[in-house]
PDB file of N, H, CA, C and O in Angstrom:
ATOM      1  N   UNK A   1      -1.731  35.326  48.079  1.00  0.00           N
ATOM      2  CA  UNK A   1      -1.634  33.960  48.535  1.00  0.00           C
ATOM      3  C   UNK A   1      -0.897  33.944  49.874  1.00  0.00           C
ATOM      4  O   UNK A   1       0.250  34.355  50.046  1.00  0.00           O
ATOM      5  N   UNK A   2      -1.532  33.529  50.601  1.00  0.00           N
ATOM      6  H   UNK A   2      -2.464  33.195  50.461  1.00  0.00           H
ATOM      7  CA  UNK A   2      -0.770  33.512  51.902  1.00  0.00           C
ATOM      8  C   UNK A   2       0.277  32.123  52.295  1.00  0.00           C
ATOM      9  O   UNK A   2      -0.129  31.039  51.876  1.00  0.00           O
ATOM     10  N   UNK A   3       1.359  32.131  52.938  1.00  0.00           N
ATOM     11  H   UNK A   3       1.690  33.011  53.279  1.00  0.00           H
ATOM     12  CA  UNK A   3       1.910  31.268  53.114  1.00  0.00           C
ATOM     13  C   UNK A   3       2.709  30.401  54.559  1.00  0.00           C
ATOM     14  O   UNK A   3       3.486  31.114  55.195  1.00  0.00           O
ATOM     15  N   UNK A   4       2.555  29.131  54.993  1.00  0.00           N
ATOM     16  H   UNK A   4       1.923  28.552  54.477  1.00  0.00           H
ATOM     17  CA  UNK A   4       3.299  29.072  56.531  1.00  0.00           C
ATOM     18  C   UNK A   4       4.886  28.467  56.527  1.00  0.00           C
ATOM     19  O   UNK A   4       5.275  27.616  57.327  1.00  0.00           O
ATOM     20  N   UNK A   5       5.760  29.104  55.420  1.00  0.00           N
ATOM     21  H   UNK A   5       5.444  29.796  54.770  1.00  0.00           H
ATOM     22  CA  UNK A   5       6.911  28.728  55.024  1.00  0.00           C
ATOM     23  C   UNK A   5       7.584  29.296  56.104  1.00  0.00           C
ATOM     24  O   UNK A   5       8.704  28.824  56.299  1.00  0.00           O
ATOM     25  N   UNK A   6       7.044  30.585  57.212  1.00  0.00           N
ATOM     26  H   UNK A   6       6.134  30.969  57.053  1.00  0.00           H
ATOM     27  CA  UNK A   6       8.098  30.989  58.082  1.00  0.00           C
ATOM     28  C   UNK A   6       8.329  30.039  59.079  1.00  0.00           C
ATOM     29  O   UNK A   6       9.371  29.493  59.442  1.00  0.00           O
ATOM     30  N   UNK A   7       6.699  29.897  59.614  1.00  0.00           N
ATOM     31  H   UNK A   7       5.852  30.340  59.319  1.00  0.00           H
ATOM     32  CA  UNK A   7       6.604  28.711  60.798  1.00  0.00           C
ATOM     33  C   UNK A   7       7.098  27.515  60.144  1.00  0.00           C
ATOM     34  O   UNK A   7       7.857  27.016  60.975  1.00  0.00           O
ATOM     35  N   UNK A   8       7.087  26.921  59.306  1.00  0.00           N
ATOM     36  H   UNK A   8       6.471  27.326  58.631  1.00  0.00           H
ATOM     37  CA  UNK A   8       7.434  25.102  58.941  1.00  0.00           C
ATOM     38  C   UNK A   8       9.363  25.519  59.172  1.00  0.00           C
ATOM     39  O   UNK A   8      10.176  24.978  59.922  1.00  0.00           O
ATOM     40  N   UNK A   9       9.539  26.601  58.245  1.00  0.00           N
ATOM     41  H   UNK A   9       8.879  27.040  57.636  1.00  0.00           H
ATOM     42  CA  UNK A   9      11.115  26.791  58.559  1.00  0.00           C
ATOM     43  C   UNK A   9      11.699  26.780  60.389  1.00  0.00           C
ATOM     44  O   UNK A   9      12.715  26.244  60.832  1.00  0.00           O
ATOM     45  N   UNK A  10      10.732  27.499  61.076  1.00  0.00           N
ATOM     46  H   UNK A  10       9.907  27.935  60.716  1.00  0.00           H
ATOM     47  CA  UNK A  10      10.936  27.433  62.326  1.00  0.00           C
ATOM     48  C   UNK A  10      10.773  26.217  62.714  1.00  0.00           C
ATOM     49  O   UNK A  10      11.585  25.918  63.590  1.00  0.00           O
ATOM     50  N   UNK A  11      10.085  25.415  62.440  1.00  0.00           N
ATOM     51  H   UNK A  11       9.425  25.658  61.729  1.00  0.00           H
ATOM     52  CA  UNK A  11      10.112  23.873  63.174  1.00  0.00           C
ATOM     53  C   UNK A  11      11.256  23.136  62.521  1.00  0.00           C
ATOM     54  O   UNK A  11      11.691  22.277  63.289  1.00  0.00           O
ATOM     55  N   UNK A  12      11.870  23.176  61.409  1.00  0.00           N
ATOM     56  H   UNK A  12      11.517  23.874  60.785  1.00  0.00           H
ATOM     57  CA  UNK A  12      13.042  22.740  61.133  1.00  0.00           C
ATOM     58  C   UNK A  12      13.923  23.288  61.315  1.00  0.00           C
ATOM     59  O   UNK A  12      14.831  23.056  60.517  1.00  0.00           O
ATOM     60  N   UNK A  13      14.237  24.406  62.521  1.00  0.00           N
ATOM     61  H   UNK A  13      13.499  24.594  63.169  1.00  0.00           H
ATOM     62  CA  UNK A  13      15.380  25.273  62.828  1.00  0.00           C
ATOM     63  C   UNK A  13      16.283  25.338  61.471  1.00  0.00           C
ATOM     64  O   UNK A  13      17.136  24.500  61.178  1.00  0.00           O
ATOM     65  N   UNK A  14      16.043  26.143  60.926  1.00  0.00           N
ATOM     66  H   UNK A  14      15.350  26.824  61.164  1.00  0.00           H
ATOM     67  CA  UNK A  14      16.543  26.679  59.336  1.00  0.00           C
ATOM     68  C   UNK A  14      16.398  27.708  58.640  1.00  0.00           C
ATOM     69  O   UNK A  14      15.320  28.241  58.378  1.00  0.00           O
ATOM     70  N   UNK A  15      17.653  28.120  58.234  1.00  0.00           N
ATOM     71  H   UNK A  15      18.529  27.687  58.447  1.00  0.00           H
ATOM     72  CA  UNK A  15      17.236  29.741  57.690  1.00  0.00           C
ATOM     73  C   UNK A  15      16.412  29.640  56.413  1.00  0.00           C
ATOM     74  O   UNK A  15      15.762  28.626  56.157  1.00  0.00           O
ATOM     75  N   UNK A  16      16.457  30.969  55.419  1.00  0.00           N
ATOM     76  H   UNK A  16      16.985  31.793  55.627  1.00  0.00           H
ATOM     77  CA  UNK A  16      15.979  31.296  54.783  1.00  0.00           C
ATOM     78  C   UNK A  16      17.558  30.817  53.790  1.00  0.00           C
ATOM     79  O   UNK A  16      17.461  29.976  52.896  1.00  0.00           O
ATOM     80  N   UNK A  17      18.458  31.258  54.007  1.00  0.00           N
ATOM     81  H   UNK A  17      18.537  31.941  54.733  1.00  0.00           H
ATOM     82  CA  UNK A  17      19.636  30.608  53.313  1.00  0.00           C
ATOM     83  C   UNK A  17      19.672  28.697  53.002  1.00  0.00           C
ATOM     84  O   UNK A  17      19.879  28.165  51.911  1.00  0.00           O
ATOM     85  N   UNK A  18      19.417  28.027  54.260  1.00  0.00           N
ATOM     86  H   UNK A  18      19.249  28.459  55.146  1.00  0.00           H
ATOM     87  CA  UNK A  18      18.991  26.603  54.189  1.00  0.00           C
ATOM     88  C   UNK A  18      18.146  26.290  53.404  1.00  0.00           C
ATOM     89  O   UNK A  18      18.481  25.244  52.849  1.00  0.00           O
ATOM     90  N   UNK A  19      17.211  26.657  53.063  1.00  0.00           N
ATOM     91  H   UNK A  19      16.939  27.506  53.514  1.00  0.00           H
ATOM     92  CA  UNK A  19      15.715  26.183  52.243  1.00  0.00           C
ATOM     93  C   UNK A  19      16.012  26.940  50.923  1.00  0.00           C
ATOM     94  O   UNK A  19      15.518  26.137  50.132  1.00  0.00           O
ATOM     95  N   UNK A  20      16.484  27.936  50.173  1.00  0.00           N
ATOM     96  H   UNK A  20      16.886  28.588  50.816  1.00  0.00           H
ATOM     97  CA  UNK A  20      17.119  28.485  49.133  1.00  0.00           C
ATOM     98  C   UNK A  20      18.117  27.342  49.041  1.00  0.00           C
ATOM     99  O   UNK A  20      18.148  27.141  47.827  1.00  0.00           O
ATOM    100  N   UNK A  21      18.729  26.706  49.453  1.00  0.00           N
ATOM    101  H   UNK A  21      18.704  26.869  50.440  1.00  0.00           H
ATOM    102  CA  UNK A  21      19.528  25.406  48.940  1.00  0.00           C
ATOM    103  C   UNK A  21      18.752  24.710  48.958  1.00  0.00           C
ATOM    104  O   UNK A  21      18.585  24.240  47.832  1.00  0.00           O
ATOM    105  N   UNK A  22      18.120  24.335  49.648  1.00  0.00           N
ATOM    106  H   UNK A  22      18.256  24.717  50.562  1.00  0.00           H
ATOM    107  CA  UNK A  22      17.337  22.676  49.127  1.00  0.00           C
ATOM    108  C   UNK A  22      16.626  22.946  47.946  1.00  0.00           C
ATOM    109  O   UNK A  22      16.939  22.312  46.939  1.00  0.00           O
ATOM    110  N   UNK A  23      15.790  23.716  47.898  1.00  0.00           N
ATOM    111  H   UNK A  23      15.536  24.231  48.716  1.00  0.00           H
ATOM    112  CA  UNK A  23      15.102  24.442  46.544  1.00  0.00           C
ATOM    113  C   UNK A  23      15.602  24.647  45.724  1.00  0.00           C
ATOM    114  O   UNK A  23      14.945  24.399  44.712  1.00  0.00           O
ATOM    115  N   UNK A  24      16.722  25.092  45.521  1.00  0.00           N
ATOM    116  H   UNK A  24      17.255  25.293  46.342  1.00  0.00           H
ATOM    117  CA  UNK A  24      17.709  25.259  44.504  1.00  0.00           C
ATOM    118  C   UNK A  24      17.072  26.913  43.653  1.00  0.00           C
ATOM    119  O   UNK A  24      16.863  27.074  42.451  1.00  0.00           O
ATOM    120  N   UNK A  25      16.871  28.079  44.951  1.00  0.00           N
ATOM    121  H   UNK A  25      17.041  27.947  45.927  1.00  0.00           H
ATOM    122  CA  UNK A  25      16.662  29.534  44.474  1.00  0.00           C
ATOM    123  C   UNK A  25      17.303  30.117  45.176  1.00  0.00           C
ATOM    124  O   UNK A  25      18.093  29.462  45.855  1.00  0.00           O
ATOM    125  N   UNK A  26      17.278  31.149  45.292  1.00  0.00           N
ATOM    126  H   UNK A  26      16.635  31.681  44.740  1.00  0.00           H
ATOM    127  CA  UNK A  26      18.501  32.664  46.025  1.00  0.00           C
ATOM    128  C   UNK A  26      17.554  32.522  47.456  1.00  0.00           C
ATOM    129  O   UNK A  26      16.459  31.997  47.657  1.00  0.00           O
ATOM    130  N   UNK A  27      18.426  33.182  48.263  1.00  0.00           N
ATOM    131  H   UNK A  27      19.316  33.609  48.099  1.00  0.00           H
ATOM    132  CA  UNK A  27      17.492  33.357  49.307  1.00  0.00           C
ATOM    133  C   UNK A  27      16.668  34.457  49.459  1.00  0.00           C
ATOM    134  O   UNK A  27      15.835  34.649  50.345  1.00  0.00           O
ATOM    135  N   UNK A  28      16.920  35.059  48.665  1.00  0.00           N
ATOM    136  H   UNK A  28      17.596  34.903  47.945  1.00  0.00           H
ATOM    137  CA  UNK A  28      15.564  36.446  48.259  1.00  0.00           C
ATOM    138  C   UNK A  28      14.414  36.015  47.528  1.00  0.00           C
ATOM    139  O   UNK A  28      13.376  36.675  47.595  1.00  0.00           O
ATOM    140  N   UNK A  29      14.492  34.935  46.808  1.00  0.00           N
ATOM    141  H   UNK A  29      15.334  34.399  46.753  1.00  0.00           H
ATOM    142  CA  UNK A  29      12.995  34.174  46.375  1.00  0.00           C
ATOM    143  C   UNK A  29      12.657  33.888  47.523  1.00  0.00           C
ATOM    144  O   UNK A  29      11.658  34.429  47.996  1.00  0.00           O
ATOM    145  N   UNK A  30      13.404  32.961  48.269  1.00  0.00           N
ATOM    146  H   UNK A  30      14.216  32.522  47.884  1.00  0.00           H
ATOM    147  CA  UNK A  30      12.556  32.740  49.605  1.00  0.00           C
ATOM    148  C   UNK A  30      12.399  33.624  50.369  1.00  0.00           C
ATOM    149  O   UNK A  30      11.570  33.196  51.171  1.00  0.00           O
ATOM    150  N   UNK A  31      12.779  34.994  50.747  1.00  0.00           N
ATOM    151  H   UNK A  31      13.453  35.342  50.095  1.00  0.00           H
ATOM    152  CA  UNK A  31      12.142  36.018  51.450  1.00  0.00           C
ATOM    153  C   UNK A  31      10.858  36.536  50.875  1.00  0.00           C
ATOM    154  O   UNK A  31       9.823  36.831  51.473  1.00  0.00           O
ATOM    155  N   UNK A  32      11.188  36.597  49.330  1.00  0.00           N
ATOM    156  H   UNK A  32      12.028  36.357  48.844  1.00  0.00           H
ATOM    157  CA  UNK A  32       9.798  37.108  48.957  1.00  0.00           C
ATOM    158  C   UNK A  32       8.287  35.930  49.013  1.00  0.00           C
ATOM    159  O   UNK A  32       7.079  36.155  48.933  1.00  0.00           O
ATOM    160  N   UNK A  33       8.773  35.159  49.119  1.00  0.00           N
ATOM    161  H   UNK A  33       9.754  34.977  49.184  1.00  0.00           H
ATOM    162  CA  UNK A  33       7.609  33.869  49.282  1.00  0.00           C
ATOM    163  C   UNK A  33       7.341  34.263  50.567  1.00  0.00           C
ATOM    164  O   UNK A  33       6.197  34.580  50.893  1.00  0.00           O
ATOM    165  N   UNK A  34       8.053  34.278  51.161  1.00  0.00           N
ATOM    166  H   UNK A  34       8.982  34.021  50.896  1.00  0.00           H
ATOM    167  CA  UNK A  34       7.232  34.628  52.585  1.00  0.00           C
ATOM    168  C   UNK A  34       6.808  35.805  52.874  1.00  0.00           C
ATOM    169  O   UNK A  34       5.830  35.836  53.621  1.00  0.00           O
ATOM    170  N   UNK A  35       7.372  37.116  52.402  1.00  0.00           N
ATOM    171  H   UNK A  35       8.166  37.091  51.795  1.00  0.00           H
ATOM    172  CA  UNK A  35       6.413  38.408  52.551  1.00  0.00           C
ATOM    173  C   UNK A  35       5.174  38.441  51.619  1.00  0.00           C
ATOM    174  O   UNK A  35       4.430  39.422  51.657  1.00  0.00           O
ATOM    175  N   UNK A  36       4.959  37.536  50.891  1.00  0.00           N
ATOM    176  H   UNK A  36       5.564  36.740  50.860  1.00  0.00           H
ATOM    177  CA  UNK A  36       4.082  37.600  50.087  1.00  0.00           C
ATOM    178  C   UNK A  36       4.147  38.275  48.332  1.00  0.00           C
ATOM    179  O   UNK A  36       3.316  38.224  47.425  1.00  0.00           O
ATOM    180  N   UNK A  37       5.318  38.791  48.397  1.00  0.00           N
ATOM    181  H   UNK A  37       5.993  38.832  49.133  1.00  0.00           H
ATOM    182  CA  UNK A  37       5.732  39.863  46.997  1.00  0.00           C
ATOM    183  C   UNK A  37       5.816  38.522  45.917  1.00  0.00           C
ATOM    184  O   UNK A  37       5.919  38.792  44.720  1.00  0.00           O
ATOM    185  N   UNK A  38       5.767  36.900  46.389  1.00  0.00           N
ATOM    186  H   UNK A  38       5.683  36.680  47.361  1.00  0.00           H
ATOM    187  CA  UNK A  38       6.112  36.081  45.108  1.00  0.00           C
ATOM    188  C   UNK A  38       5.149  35.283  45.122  1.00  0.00           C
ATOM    189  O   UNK A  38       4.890  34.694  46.171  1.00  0.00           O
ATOM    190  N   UNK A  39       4.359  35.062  43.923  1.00  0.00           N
ATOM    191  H   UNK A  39       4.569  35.541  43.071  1.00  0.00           H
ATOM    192  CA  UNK A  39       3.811  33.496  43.916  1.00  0.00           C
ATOM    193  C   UNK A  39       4.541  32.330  42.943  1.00  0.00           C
ATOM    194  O   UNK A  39       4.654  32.282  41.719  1.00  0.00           O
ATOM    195  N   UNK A  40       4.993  31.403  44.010  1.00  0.00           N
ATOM    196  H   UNK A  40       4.902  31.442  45.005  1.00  0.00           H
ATOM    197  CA  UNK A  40       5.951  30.369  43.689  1.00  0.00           C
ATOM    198  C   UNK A  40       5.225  29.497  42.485  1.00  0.00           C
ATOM    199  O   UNK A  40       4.111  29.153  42.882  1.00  0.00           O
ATOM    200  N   UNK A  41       5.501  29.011  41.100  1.00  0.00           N
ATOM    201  H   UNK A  41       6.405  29.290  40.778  1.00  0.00           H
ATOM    202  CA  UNK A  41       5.907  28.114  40.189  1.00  0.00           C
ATOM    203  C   UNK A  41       5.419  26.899  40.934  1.00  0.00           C
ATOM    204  O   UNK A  41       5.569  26.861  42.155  1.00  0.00           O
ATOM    205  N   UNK A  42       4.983  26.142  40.444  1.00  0.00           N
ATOM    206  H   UNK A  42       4.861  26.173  39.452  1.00  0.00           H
ATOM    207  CA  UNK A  42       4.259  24.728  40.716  1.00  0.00           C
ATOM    208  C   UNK A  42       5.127  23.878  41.308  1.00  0.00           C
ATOM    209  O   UNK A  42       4.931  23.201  42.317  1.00  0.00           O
ATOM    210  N   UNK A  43       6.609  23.976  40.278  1.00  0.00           N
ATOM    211  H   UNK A  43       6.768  24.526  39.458  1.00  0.00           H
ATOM    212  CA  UNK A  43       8.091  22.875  41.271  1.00  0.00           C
ATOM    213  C   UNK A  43       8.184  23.937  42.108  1.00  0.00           C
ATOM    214  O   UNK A  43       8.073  23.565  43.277  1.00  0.00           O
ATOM    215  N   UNK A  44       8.373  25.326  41.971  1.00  0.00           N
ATOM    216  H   UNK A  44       8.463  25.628  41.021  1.00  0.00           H
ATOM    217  CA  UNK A  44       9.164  25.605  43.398  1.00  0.00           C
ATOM    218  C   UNK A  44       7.883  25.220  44.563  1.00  0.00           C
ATOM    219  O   UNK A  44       8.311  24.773  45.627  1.00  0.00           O
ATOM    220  N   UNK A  45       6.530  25.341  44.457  1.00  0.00           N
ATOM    221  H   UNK A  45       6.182  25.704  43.593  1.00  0.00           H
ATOM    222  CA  UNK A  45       5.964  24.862  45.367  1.00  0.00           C
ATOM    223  C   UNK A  45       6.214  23.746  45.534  1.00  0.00           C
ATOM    224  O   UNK A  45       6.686  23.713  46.670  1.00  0.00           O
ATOM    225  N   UNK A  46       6.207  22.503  45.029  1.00  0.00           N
ATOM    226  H   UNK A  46       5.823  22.530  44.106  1.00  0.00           H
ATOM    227  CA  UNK A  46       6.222  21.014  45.302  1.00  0.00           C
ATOM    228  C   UNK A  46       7.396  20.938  46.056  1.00  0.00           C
ATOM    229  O   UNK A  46       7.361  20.238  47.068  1.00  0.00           O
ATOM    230  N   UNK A  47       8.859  21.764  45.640  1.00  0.00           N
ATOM    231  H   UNK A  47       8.887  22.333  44.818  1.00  0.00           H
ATOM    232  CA  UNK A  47       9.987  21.175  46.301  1.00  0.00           C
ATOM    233  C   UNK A  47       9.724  21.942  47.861  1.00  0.00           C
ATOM    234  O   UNK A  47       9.853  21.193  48.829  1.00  0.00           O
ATOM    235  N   UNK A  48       9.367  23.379  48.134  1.00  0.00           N
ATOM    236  H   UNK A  48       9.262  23.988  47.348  1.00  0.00           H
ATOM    237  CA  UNK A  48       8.991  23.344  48.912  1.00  0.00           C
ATOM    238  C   UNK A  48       8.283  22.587  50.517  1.00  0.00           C
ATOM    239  O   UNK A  48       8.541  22.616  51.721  1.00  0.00           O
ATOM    240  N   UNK A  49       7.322  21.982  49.637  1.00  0.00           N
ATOM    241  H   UNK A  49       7.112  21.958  48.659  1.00  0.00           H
ATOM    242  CA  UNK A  49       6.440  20.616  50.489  1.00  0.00           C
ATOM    243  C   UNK A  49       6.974  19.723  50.194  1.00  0.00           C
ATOM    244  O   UNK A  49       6.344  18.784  50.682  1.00  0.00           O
ATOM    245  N   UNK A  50       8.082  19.244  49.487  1.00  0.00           N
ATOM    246  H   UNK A  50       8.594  20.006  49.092  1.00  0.00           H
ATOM    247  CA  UNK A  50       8.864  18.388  49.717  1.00  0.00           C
ATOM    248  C   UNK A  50       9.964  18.080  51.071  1.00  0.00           C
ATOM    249  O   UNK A  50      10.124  17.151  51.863  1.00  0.00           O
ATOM    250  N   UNK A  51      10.660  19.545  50.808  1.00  0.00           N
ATOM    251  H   UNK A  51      10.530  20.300  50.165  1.00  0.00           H
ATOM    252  CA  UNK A  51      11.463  19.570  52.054  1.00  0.00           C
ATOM    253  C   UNK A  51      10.814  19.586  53.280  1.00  0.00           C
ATOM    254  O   UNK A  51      11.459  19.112  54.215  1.00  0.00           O
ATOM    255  N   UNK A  52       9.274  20.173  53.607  1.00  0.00           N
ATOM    256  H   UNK A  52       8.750  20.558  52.847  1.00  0.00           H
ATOM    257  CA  UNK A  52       8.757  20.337  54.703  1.00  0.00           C
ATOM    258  C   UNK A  52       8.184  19.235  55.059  1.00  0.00           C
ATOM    259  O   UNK A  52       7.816  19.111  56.228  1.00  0.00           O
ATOM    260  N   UNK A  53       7.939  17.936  53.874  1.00  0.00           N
ATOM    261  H   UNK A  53       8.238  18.037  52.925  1.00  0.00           H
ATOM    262  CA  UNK A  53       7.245  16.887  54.456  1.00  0.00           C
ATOM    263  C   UNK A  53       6.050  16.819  54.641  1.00  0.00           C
ATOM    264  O   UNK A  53       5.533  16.250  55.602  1.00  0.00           O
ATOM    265  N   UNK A  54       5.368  17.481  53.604  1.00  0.00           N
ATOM    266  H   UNK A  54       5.788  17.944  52.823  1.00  0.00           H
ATOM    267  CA  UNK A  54       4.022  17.930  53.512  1.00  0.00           C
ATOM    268  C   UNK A  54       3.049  18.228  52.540  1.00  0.00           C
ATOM    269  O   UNK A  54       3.450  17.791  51.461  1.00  0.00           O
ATOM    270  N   UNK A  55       1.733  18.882  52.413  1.00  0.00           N
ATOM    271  H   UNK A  55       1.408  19.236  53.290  1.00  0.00           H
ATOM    272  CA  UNK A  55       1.148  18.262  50.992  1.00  0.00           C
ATOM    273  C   UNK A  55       1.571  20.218  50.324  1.00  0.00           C
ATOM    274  O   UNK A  55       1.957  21.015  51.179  1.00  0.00           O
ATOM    275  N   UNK A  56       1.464  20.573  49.235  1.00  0.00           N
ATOM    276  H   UNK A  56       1.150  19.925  48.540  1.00  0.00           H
ATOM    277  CA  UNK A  56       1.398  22.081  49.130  1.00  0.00           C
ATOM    278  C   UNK A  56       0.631  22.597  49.271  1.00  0.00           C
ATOM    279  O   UNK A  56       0.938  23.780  49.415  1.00  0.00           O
ATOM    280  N   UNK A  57      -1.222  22.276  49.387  1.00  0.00           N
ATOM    281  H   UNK A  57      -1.471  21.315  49.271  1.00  0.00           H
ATOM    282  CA  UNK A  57      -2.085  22.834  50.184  1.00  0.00           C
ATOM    283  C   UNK A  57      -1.907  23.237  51.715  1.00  0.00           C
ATOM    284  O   UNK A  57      -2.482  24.192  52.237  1.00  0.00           O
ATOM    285  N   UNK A  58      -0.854  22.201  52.485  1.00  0.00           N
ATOM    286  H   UNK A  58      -0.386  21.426  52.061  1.00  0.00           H
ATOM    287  CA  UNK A  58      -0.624  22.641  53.865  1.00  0.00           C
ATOM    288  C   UNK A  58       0.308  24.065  54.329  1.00  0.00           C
ATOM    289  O   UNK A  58       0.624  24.482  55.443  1.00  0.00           O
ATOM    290  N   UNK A  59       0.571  24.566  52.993  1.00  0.00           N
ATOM    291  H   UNK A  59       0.314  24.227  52.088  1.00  0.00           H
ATOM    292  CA  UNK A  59       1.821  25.665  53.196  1.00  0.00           C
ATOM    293  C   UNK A  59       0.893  26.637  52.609  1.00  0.00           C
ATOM    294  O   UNK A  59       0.439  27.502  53.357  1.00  0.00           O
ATOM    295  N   UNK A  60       0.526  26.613  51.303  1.00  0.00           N
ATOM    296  H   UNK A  60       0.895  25.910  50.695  1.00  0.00           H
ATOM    297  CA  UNK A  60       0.288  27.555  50.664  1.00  0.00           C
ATOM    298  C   UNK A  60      -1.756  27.706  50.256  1.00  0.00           C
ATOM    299  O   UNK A  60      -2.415  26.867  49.642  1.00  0.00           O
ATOM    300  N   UNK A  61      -2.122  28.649  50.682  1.00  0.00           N
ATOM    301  H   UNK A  61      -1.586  29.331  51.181  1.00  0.00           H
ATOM    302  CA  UNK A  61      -3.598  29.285  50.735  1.00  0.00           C
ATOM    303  C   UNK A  61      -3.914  29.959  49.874  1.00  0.00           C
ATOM    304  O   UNK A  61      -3.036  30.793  49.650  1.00  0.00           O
ATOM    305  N   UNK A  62      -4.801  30.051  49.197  1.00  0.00           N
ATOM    306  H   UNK A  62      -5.514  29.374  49.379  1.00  0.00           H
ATOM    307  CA  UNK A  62      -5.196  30.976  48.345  1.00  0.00           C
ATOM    308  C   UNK A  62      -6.449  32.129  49.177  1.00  0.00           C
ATOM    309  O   UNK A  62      -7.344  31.776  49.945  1.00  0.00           O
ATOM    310  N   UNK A  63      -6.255  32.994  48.893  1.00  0.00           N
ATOM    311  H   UNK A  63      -5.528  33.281  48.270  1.00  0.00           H
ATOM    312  CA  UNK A  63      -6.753  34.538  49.544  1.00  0.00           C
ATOM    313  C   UNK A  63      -8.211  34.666  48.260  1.00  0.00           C
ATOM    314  O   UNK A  63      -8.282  34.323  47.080  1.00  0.00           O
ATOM    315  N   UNK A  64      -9.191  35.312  49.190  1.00  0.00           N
ATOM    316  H   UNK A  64      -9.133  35.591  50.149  1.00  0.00           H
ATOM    317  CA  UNK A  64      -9.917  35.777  48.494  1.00  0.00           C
ATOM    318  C   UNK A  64      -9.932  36.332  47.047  1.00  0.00           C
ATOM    319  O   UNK A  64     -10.668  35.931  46.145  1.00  0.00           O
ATOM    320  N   UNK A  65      -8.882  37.446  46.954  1.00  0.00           N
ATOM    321  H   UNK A  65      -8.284  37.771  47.687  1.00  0.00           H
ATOM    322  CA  UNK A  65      -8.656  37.958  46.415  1.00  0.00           C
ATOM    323  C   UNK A  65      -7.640  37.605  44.744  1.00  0.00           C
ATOM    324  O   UNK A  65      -7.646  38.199  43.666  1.00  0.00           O
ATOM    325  N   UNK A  66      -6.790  36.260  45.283  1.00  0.00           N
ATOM    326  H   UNK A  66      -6.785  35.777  46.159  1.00  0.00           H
ATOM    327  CA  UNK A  66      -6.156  35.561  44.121  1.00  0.00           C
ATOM    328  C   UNK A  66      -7.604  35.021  43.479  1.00  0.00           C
ATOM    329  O   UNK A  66      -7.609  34.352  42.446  1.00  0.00           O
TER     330      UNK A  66
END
């Protein structure tokens, strides 16, 4: 599953530590969401596109292969 959690974080100038708080996970869930090693849980997606202000189709893609 591919994901644009690095870029949306970059437009909200915010770490990977920042968005692990709003989400309420470690900031190693959120590293692995973005290398791809995690596929996020339905709330952690929603809160996700919550904080980004957006739908969870706009972040998160599904790959051929899922």
């Amino acid at each position: 599953m591919k994901n644009t959690i690095k870029v949306e974080r970059a437009k909200l100038n915010i770490t990977q530590s920042d968005l692990a708080d709003k989400v309420q996970v470690s900031k190693q869930t959120i590293h692995s969401l973005e290398t791809g090693r995690f596929v996020p849980s339905t709330v952690i997606a929603l809160k996700i596109a919550r904080v980004f202000q957006t739908t969870v189709e706009s972040i998160f893609e599904l790959e051929p292969e899922d």
